[in-house]
VOGU-77274 format. One record per residue (C-alpha): residue in three letters; x negated, y, z. Coordinates in steps of 0.05 Angstrom, whole numbers, m for minus. Layout:
<recs>
<"ALA", <X, Y, Z>>
...
</recs>
This chain:
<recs>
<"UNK", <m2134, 1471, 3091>>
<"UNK", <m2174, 1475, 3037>>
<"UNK", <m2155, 1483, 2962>>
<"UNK", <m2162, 1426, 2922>>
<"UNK", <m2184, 1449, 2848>>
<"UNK", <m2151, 1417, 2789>>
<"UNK", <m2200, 1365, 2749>>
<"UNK", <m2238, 1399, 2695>>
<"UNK", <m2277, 1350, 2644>>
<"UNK", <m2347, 1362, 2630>>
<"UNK", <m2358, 1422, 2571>>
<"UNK", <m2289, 1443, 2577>>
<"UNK", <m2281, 1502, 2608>>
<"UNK", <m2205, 1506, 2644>>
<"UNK", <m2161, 1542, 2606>>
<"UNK", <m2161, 1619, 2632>>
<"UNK", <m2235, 1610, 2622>>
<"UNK", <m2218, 1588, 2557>>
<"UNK", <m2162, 1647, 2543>>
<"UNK", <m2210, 1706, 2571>>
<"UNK", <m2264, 1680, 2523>>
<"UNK", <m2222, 1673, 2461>>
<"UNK", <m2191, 1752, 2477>>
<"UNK", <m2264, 1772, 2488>>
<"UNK", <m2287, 1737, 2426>>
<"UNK", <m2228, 1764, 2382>>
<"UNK", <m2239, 1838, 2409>>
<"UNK", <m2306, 1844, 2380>>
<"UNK", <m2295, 1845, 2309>>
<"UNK", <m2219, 1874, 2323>>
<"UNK", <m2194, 1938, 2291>>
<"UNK", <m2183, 1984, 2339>>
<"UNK", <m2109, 1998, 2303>>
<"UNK", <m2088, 1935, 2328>>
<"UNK", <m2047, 1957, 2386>>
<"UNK", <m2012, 1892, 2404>>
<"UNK", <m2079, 1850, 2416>>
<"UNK", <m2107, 1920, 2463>>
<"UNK", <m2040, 1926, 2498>>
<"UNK", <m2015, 1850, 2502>>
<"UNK", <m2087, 1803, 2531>>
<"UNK", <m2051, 1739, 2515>>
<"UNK", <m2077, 1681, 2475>>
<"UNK", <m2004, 1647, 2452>>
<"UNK", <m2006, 1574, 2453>>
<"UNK", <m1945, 1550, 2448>>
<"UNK", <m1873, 1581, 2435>>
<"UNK", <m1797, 1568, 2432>>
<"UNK", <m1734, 1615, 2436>>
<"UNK", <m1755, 1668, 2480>>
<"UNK", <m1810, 1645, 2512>>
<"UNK", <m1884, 1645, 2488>>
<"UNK", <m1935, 1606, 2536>>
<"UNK", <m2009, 1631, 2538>>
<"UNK", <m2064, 1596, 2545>>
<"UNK", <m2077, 1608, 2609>>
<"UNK", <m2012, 1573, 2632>>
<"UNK", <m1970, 1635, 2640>>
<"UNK", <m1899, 1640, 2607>>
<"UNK", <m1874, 1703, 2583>>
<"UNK", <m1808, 1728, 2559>>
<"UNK", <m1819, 1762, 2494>>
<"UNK", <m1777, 1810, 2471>>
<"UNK", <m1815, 1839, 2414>>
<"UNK", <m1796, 1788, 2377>>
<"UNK", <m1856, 1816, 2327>>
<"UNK", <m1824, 1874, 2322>>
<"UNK", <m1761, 1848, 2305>>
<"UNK", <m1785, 1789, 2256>>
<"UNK", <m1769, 1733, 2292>>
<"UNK", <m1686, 1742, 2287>>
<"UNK", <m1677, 1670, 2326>>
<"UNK", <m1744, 1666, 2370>>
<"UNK", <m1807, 1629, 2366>>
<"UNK", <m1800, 1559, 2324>>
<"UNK", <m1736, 1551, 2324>>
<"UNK", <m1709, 1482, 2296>>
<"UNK", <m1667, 1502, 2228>>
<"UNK", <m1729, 1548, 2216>>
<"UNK", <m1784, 1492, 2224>>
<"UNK", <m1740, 1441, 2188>>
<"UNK", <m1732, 1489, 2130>>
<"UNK", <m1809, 1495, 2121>>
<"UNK", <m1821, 1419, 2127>>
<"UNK", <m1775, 1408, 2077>>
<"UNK", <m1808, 1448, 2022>>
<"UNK", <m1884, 1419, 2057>>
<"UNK", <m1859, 1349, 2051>>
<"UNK", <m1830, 1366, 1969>>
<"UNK", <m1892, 1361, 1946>>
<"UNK", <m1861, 1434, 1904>>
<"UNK", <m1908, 1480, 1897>>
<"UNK", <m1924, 1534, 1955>>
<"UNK", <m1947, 1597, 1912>>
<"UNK", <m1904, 1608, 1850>>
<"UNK", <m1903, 1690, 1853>>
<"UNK", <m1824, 1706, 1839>>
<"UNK", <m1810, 1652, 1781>>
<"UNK", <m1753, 1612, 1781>>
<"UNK", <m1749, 1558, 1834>>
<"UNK", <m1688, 1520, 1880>>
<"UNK", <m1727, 1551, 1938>>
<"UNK", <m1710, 1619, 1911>>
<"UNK", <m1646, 1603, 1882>>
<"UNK", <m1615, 1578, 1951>>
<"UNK", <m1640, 1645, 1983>>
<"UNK", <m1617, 1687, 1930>>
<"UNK", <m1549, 1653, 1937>>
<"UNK", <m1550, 1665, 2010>>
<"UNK", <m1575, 1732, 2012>>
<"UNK", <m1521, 1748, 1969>>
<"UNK", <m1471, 1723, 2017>>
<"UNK", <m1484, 1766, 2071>>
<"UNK", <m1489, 1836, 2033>>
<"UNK", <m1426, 1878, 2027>>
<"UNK", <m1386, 1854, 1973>>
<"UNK", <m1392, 1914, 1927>>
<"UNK", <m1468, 1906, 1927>>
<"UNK", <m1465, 1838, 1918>>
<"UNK", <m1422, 1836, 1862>>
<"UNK", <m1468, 1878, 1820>>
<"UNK", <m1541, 1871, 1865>>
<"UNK", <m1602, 1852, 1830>>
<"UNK", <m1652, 1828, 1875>>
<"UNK", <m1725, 1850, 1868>>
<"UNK", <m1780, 1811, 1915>>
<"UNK", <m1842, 1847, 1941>>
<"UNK", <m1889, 1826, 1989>>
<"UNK", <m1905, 1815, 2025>>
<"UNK", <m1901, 1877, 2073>>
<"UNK", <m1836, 1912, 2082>>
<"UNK", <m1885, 1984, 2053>>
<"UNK", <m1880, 1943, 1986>>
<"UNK", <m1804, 1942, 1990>>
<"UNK", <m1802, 2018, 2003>>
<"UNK", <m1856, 2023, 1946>>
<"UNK", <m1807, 1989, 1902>>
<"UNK", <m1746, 2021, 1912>>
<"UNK", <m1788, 2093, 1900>>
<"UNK", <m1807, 2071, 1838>>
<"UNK", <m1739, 2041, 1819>>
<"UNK", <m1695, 2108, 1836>>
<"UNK", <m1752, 2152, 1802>>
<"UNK", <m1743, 2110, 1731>>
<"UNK", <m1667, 2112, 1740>>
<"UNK", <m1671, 2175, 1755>>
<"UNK", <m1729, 2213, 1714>>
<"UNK", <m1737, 2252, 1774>>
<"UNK", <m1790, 2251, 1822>>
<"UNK", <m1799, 2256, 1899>>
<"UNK", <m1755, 2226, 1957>>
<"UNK", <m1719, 2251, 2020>>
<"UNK", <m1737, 2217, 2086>>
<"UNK", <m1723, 2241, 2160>>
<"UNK", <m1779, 2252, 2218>>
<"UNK", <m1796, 2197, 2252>>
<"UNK", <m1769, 2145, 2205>>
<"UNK", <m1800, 2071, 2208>>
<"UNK", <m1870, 2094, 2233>>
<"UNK", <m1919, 2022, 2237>>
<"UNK", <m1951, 2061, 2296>>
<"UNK", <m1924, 2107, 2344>>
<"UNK", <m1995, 2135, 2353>>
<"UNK", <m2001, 2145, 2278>>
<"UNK", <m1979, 2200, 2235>>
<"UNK", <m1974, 2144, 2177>>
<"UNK", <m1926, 2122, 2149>>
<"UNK", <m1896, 2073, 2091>>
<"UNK", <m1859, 2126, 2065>>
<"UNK", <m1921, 2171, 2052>>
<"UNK", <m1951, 2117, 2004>>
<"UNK", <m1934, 2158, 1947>>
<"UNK", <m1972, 2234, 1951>>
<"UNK", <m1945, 2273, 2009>>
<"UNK", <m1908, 2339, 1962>>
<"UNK", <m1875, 2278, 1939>>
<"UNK", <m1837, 2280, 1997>>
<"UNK", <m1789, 2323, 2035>>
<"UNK", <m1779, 2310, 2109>>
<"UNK", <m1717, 2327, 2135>>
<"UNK", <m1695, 2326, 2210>>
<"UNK", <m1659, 2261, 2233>>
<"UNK", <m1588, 2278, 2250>>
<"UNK", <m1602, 2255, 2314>>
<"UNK", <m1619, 2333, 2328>>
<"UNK", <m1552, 2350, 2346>>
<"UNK", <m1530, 2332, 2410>>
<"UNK", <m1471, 2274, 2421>>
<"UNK", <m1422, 2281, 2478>>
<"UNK", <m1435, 2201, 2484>>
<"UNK", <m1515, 2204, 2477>>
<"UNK", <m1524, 2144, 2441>>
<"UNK", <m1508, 2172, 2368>>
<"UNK", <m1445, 2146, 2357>>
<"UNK", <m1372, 2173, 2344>>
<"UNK", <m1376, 2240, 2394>>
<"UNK", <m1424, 2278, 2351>>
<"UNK", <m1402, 2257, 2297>>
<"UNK", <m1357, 2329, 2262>>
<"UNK", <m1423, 2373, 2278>>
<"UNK", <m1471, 2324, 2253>>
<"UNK", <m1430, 2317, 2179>>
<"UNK", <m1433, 2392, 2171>>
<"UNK", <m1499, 2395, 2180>>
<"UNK", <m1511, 2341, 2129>>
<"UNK", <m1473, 2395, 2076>>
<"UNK", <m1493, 2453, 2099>>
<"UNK", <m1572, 2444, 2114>>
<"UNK", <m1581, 2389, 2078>>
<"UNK", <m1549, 2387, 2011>>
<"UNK", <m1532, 2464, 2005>>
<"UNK", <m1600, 2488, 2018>>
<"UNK", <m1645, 2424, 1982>>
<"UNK", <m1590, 2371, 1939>>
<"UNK", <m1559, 2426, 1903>>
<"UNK", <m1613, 2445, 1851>>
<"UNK", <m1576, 2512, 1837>>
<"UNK", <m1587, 2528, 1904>>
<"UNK", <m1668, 2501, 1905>>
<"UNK", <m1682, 2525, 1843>>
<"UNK", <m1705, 2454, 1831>>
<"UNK", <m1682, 2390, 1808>>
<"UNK", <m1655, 2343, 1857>>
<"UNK", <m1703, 2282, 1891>>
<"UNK", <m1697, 2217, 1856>>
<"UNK", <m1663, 2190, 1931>>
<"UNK", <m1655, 2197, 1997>>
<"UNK", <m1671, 2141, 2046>>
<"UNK", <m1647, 2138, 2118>>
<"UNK", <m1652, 2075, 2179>>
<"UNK", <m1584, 2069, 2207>>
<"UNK", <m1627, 2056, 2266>>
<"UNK", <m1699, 2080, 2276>>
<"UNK", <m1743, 2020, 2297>>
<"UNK", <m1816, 2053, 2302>>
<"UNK", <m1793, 2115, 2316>>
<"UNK", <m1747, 2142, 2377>>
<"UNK", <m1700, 2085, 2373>>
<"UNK", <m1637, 2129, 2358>>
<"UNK", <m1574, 2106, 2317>>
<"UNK", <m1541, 2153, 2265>>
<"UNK", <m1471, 2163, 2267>>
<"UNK", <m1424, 2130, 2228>>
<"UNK", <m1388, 2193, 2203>>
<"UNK", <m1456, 2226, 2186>>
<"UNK", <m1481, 2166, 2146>>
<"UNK", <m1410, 2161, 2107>>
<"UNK", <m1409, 2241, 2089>>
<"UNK", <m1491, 2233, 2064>>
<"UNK", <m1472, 2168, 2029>>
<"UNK", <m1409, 2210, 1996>>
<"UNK", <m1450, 2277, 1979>>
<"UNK", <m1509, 2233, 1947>>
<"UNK", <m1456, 2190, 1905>>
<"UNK", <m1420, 2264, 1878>>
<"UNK", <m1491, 2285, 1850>>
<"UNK", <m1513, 2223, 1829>>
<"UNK", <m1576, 2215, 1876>>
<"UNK", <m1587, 2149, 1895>>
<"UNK", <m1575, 2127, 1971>>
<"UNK", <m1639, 2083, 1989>>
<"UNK", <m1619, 2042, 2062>>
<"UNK", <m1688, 2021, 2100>>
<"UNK", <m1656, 1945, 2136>>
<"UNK", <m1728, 1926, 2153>>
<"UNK", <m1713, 1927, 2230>>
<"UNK", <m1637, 1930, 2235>>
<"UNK", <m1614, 1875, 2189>>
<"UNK", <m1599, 1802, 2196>>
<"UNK", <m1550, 1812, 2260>>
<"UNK", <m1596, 1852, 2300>>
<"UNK", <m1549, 1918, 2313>>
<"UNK", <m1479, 1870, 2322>>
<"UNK", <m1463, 1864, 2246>>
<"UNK", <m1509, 1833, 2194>>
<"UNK", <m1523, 1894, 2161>>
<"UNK", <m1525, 1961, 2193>>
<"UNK", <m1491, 1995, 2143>>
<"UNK", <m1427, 1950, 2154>>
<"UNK", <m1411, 1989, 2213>>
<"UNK", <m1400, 2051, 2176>>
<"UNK", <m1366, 2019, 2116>>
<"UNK", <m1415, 2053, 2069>>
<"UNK", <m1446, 2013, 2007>>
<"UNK", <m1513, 2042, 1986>>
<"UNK", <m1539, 2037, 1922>>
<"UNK", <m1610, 2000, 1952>>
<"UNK", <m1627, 1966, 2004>>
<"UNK", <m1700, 1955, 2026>>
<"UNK", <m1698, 1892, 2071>>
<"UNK", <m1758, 1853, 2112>>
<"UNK", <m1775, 1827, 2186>>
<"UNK", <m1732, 1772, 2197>>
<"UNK", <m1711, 1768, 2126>>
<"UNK", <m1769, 1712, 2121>>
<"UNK", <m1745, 1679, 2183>>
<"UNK", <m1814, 1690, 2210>>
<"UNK", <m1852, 1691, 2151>>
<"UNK", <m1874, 1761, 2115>>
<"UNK", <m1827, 1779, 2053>>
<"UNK", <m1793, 1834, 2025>>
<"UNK", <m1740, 1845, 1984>>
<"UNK", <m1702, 1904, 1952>>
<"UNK", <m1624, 1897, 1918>>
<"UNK", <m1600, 1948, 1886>>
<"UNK", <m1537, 1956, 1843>>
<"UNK", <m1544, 1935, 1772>>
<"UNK", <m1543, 1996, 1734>>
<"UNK", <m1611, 2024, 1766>>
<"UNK", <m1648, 1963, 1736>>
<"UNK", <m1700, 1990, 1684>>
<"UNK", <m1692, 1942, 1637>>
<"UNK", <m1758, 1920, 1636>>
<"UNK", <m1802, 1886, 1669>>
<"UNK", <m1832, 1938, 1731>>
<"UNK", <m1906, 1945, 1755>>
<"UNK", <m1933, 1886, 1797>>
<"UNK", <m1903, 1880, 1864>>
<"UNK", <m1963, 1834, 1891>>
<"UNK", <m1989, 1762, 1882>>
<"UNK", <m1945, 1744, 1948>>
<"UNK", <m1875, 1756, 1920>>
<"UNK", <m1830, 1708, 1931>>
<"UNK", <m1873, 1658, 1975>>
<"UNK", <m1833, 1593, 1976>>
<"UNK", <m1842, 1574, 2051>>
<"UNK", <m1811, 1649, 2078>>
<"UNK", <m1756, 1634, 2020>>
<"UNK", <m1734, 1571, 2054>>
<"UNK", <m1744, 1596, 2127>>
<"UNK", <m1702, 1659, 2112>>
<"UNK", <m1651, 1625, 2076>>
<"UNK", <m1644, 1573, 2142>>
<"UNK", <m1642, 1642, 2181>>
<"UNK", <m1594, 1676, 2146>>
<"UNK", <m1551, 1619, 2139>>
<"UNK", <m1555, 1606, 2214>>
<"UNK", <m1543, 1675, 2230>>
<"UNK", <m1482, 1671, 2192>>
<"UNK", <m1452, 1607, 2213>>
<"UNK", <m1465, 1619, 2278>>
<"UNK", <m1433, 1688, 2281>>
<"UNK", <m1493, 1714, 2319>>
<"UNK", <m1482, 1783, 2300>>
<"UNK", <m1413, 1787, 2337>>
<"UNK", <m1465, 1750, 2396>>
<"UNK", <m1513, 1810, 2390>>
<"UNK", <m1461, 1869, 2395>>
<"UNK", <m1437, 1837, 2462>>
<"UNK", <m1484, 1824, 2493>>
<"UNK", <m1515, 1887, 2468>>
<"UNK", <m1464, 1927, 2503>>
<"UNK", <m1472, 1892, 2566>>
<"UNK", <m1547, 1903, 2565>>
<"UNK", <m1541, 1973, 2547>>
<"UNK", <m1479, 1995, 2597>>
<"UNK", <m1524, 1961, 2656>>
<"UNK", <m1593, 2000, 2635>>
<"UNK", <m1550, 2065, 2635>>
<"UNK", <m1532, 2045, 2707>>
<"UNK", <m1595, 2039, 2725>>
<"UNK", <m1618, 2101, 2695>>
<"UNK", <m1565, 2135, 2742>>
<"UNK", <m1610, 2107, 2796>>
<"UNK", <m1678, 2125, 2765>>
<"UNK", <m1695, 2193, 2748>>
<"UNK", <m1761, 2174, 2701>>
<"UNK", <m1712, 2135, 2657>>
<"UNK", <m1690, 2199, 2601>>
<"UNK", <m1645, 2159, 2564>>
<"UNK", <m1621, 2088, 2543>>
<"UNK", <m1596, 2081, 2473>>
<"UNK", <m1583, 2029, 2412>>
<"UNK", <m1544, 1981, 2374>>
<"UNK", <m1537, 1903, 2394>>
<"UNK", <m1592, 1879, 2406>>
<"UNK", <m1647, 1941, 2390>>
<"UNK", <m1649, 1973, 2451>>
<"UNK", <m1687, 2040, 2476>>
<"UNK", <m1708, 2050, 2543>>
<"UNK", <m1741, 2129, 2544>>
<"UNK", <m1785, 2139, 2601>>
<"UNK", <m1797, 2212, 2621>>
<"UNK", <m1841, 2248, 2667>>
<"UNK", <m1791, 2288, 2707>>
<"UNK", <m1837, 2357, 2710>>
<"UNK", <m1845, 2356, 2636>>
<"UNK", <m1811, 2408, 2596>>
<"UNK", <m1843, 2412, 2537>>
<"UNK", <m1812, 2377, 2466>>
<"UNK", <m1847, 2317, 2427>>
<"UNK", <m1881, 2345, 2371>>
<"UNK", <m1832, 2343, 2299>>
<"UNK", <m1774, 2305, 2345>>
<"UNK", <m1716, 2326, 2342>>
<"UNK", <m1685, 2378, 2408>>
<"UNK", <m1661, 2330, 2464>>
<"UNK", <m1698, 2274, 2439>>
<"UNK", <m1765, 2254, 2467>>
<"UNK", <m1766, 2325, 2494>>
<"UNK", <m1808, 2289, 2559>>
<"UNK", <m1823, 2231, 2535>>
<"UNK", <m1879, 2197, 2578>>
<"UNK", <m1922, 2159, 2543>>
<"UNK", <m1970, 2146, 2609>>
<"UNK", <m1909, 2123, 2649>>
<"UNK", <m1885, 2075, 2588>>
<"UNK", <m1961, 2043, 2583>>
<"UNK", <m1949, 2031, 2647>>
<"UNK", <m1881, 1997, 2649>>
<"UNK", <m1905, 1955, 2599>>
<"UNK", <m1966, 1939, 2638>>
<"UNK", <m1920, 1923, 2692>>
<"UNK", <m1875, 1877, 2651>>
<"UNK", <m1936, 1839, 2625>>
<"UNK", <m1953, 1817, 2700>>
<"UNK", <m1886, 1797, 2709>>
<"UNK", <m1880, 1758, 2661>>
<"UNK", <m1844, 1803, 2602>>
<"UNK", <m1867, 1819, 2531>>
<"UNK", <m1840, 1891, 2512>>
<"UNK", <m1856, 1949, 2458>>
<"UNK", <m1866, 2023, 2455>>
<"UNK", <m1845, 2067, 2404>>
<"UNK", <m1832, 2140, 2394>>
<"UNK", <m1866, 2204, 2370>>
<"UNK", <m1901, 2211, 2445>>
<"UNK", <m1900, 2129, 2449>>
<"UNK", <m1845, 2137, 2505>>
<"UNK", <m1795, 2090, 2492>>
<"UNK", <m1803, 2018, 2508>>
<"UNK", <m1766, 1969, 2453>>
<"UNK", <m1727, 1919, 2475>>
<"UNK", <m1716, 1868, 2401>>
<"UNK", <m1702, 1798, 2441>>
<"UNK", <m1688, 1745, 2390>>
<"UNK", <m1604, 1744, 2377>>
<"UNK", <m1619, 1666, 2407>>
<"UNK", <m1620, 1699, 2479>>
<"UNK", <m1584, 1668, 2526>>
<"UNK", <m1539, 1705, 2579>>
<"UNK", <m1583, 1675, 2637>>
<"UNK", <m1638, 1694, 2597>>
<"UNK", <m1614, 1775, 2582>>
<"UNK", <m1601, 1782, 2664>>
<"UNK", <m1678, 1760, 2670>>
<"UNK", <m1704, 1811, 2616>>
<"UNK", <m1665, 1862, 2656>>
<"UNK", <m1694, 1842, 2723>>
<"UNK", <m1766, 1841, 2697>>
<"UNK", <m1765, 1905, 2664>>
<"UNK", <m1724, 1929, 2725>>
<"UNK", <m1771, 1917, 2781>>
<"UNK", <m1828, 1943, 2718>>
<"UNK", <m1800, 2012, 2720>>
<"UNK", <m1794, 2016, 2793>>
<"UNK", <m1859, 1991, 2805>>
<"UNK", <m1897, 2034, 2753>>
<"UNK", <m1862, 2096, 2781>>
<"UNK", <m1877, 2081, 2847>>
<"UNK", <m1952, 2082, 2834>>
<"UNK", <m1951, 2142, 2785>>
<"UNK", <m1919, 2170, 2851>>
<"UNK", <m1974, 2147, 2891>>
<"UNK", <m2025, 2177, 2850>>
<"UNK", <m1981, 2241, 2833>>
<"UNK", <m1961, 2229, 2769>>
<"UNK", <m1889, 2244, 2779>>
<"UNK", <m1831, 2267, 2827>>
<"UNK", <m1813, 2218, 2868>>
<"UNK", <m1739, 2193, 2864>>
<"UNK", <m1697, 2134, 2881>>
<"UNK", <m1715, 2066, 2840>>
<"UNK", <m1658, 2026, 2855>>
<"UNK", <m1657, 1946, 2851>>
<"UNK", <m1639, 1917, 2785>>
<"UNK", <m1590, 1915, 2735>>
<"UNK", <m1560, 1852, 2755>>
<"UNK", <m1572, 1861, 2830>>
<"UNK", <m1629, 1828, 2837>>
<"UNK", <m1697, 1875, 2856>>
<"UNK", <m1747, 1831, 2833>>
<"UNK", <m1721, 1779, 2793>>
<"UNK", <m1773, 1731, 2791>>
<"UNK", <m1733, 1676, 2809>>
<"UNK", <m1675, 1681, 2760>>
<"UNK", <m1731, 1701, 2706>>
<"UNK", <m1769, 1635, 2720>>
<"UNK", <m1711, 1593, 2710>>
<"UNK", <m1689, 1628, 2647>>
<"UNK", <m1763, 1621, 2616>>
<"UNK", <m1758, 1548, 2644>>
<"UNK", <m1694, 1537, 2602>>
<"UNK", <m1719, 1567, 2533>>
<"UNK", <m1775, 1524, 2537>>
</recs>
């Protein structure tokens, strides 16, 4: 029987004609650094929740979330109402950071959610629009406070690039800076980074860390203007610190009076299972650098920071897109809604559940190294079983055979089934799972499936063309090997 072919109307070409031509014409002039548009050939049309539609016709679940950004999905209705309102005000859309109701309701808002000790004595600072102009900021800010110059940052830490040795951090002269290894170098009985590593990891903090560098006695030196640490790493290998470490480093900072910077960028707004990382541990730093889905899908940055740090007078120029009245209104409506909603305690839960059924599958699948994260900022490390040799500047045990072949791969694999993931890591090895804290339970058991039948299908051919040890693949995490069916009706219900 023959096929019949859908209607097309004269000098319209149909629309994967029309998708292939619009990727071709975009790749031209396209800086190769743009890894999402060489990695991900969609052209997005449309979008709601989790799902993004292309313009081919193809739905995709994405849980990139632009790298975090979008805290609840694609257009979602508080968000879009909050813009309108300011559009149909008439107010104006480009003020810089001067004094509007816009600003005022997000300030109030923002305030809210922080821990009450910052609150009660936070200025708020906006930057923008990038979250680099936030971490700009609060470099500047401790160094005035402080006279002193130079910072303390940890490997790895909120890379924009897995495949770049960049970094925001490194915006100020490199001898500026002094890396230090991320705590996650010590192994933990539990291998996430939580509470079972916790003793060895605080006396490293005092011995290695502030005997040998914070103590200027000891360095010969004065002390660094301030130390700034993800309670998370988002760009780099996805590994929480533990709560112990970050309260003995937030302790040891506070008795020599070096400011404790917090980078919130990817963790904050509800993503780990509370609003702010840092609540987890109980520790109140002295700044916080926040972005991502602080603008509710819009770009902007902010930085609080307790009251007596503030110079006093008015700082350098943060850039002509501070405080951009539409990503006010849409992070205020997302912050709100985050909030109200108790998303957060959504996110931890379901969190768990995602996490405790990728470490079952893991138990099935040898090229899966490790599953780790908070709520909903989850790693999945893909390893090349034959590989011995350690990630260059990670940390033992972490990344150690990180494959970033096999994780191209998986993603590639995801793509055709219908699943929008990330990579991150020093060797680009560990695919990002950031799904919007919106997700659905029907929805989470898809993701699974998808990236599920992904792994076992990538490993399979990197068996075939012997790129790996073969080993047993299992079916996926919620029983189901391929999950197309239960996917399609979840992407049919975010719509």
């Amino acid at each position: 029987m023959a096929v019949t072919q859908p209607p097309t109307t004269p000098g319209v070409l149909p629309a994967d004609e029309a998708a292939e031509g619009s990727m071709r014409r975009e790749s031209l002039p396209e800086s190769t650094a743009c890894t999402d548009a060489c990695s991900l050939p969609i052209v997005p049309v449309r979008a709601r929740g989790l799902t993004i539609e292309g313009a081919d016709g193809k739905r995709y679940l994405d849980c990139l979330s632009g790298a975090g950004s979008l805290a609840l999905g694609h257009n979602h209705p508080v968000v879009l109402e909050a813009i309108r309102s300011v559009l149909d005000s008439g107010a104006p859309l480009h003020v810089m950071d001067l004094a509007t109701p816009v600003e005022d309701d997000f300030t109030t808002e923002l305030l809210r959610t922080l821990p009450r000790p910052l609150a009660e004595r936070g200025r708020v600072r906006f930057c923008g629009p990038a979250g680099t102009d936030a971490v700009g900021a609060a470099l500047d800010l401790v160094c005035s406070a402080t006279g002193r110059s130079g910072l303390f940052a940890f490997s790895a830490a909120a890379r924009g690039d897995s495949s770049s040795e960049t970094d925001p951090r490194e915006r100020v002269p490199a001898p500026r800076v002094t890396r230090l290894p991320y705590p996650s170098g010590v192994p933990c009985p539990s291998g996430n980074g939580d509470q079972g590593g916790a003793r060895p990891l605080a006396a490293w903090s005092e011995d290695a860390v502030v005997t040998d560098l914070l103590d200027p006695s000891r360095r010969g030196a004065q002390p660094p203007a301030g130390v700034i640490v993800e309670p998370v790493q988002g760009e780099g290998e996805l590994v929480p610190v533990p709560d112990e470490w970050l309260r003995r480093m937030r302790h040891l900072t506070a008795a020599r009076g070096i400011p404790f910077v917090v980078d919130e960028m990817q963790t904050g707004v509800g993503r780990t299972g509370s609003f702010w990382a840092v609540e987890r541990s109980g520790v109140v730093p002295d700044v916080m650098v926040l972005s991502a889905a602080i603008g509710g899908s819009l770009p902007l940055a902010v930085m609080v920071y307790r009251d007596d740090l503030d110079p006093g007078h008015p700082g350098a120029s943060a850039g002509a897109f501070r405080g951009n009245q539409l990503a006010l209104a849409a992070g205020a409506a997302t912050l709100a809604h985050v909030r109200e909603q108790r998303l957060a305690e959504r996110a931890a839960a379901l969190g768990e559940r995602m996490i405790r059924q990728l470490r079952a599958l893991a138990a099935q699948q040898p090229s899966i190294a490790d599953v780790r994260g908070r709520g909903l900022m989850i790693g999945v490390e893909l390893s090349d079983p034959e590989s011995t040799a350690p990630a260059e500047g990670a940390p033992s045990g972490i990344g150690d055979r990180a494959s970033s072949t096999l994780a191209a791969a998986v993603r590639k694999e995801c793509l055709r089934r219908g699943l929008i993931v990330g990579i991150g890591g020093r060797r680009s090895g560990v695919v990002r799972l950031l799904p919007p804290l919106t997700i659905s339970d029907e929805q989470a058991d898809a993701v699974l499936d998808r990236l599920s039948d992904a792994i076992g299908a990538a490993v399979r051919a990197a068996e075939r063309n012997g790129q790996g040890r073969r080993g047993r693949t299992g079916s996926g995490p919620a029983g189901q090997a391929e999950g197309t069916d239960s996917a399609d009706s979840a992407a049919d219900a975010a719509r």
